[in-house]
N, C-alpha and C positions, 0 to 999 in steps of 0.2 A: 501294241496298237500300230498298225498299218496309215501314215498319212501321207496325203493327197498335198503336192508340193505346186509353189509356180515353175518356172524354169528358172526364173533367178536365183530363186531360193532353194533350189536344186543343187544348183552350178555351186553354191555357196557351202550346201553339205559336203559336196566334193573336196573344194579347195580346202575348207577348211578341218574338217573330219568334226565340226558339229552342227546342228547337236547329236547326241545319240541317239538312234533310234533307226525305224523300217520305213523308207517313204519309197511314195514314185510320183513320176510323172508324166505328163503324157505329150510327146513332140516330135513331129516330124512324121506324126503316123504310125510313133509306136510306142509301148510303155514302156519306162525307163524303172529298173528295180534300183532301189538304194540300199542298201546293209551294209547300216554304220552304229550295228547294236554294237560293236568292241571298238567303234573309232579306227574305222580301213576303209570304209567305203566303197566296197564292194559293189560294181555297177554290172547290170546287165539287162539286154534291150527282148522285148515278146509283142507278139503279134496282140496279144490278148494281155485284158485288166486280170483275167482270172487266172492265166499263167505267173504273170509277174508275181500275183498276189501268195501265190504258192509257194516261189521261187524264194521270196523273202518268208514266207514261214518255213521252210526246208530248203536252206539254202546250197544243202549237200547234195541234194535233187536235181538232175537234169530234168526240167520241165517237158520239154520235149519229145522228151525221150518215152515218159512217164504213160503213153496212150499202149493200150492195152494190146492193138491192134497189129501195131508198130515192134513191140518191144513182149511178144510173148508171157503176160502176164497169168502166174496161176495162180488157182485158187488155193487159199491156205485151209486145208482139215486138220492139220494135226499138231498138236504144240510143238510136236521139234520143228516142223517147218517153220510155225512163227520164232522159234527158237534163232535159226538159222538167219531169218531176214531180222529182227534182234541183233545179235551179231553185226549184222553185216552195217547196220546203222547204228556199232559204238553201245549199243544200249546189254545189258546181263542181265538176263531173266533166268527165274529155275524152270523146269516144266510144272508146278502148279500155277505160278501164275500166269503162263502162257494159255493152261487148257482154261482158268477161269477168263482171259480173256475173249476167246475166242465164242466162250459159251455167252458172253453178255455181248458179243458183235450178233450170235447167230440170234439170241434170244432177243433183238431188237429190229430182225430180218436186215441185217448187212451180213458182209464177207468181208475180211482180207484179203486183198489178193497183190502177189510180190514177181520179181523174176528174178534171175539168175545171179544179180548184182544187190538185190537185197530192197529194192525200192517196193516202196508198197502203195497201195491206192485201199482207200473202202469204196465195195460194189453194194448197192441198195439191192438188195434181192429184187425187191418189187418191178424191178428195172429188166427183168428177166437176162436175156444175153446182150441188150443195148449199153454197151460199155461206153456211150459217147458222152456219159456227164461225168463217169468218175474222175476223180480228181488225187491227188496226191495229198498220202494220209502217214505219216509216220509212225513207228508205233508207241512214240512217243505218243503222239495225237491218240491211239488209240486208248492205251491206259489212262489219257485224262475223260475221254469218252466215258469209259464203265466206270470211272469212278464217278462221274458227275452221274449215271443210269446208277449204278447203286447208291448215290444218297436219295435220289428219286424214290427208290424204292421205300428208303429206309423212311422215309417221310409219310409214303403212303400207307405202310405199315403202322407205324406207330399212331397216325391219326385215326386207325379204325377204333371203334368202340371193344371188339374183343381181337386185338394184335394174336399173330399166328407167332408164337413164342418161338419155336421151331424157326421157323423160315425168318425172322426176326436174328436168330444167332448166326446161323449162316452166314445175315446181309453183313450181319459186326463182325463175320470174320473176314468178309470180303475186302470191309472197310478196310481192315488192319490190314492185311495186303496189298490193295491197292495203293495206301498211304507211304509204306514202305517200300514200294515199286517207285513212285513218284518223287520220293525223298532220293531214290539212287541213280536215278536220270537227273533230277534235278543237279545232284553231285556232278555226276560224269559230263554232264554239259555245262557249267561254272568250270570243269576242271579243262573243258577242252577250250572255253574263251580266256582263260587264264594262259593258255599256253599259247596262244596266239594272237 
């Protein structure tokens, strides 16, 4: 959770590297990002509440950088490409569960879209080519996305009167996937604040 700091109380995450946690602030006309989730304190200043706010959930992200317009962002179709931007953000995927994620981004009308450094954003279809709200989406972020759209599912299913048995085993095996996708980021990111 992202909190909303004074400036004293700011200055005091700094000095003193507690407590743990993502905060900012807002002074002098601009926001102040804090990431002191490992106790370093990591400071960096945005024009925008909604840069900053980014920048502290993907802090490996140049926010800046991250506009579509600016920084040639395409669109992801094919697992290896989500493979590739995977990679490029630390994270090991096989190609199944790349092509099921991509099918539970398309089947909810988003996109991923990445560039040449591996950064990615989700694009709302419905948004057609107005790329001015996407935001920076990791695919971290993304696997906890379809995993939260497939318990959804799994809830709506099971609450019908005659559940579609079928489409029910799929969602169980999506589960199991995406569980075990989440368990191996969850790893590699402990393994990477451990080392640092």
């Amino acid at each position: 959770m992202i909190k909303k700091l004074k400036t004293i109380h700011a200055r005091a995450v700094i000095e003193t590297r507690r407590p743990k946690g993502l905060f900012y602030v807002y002074e002098n006309d601009v926001y102040v990002g804090i990431d002191n989730s490992a106790g370093h304190a990591w400071v960096e200043e945005f024009a925008s509440l909604r840069q900053c706010k980014e920048w502290l959930r993907n802090p490996w992200v140049t926010v800046s950088s991250m506009e579509p317009e600016g920084n040639r962002m395409s669109r992801i179709t094919q697992p290896e490409e989500l493979l590739v931007a995977a990679m490029r953000q630390g994270i090991r995927m096989d190609i199944r569960e790349a092509d099921i994620v991509l099918g539970y981004q398309e089947g909810h009308d988003y996109c991923l879209m990445a560039n040449d450094e591996g950064w990615t954003v989700r694009h709302d279809e419905q948004d057609g080519t107005d790329y001015s709200e996407d935001m920076p989406y990791s695919i971290k972020d993304a696997v906890m996305f379809c995993q939260e759209m497939n318990g959804e599912l799994l809830r709506e299913n099971e609450s019908q009167s005659v559940p579609d048995i079928g489409y029910l085993g799929r969602l169980r095996k999506d589960e199991q996937i995406f569980d075990a996708s989440i368990a191996k980021i969850v790893v590699k990111s402990n393994q990477y604040m451990e080392a640092a």
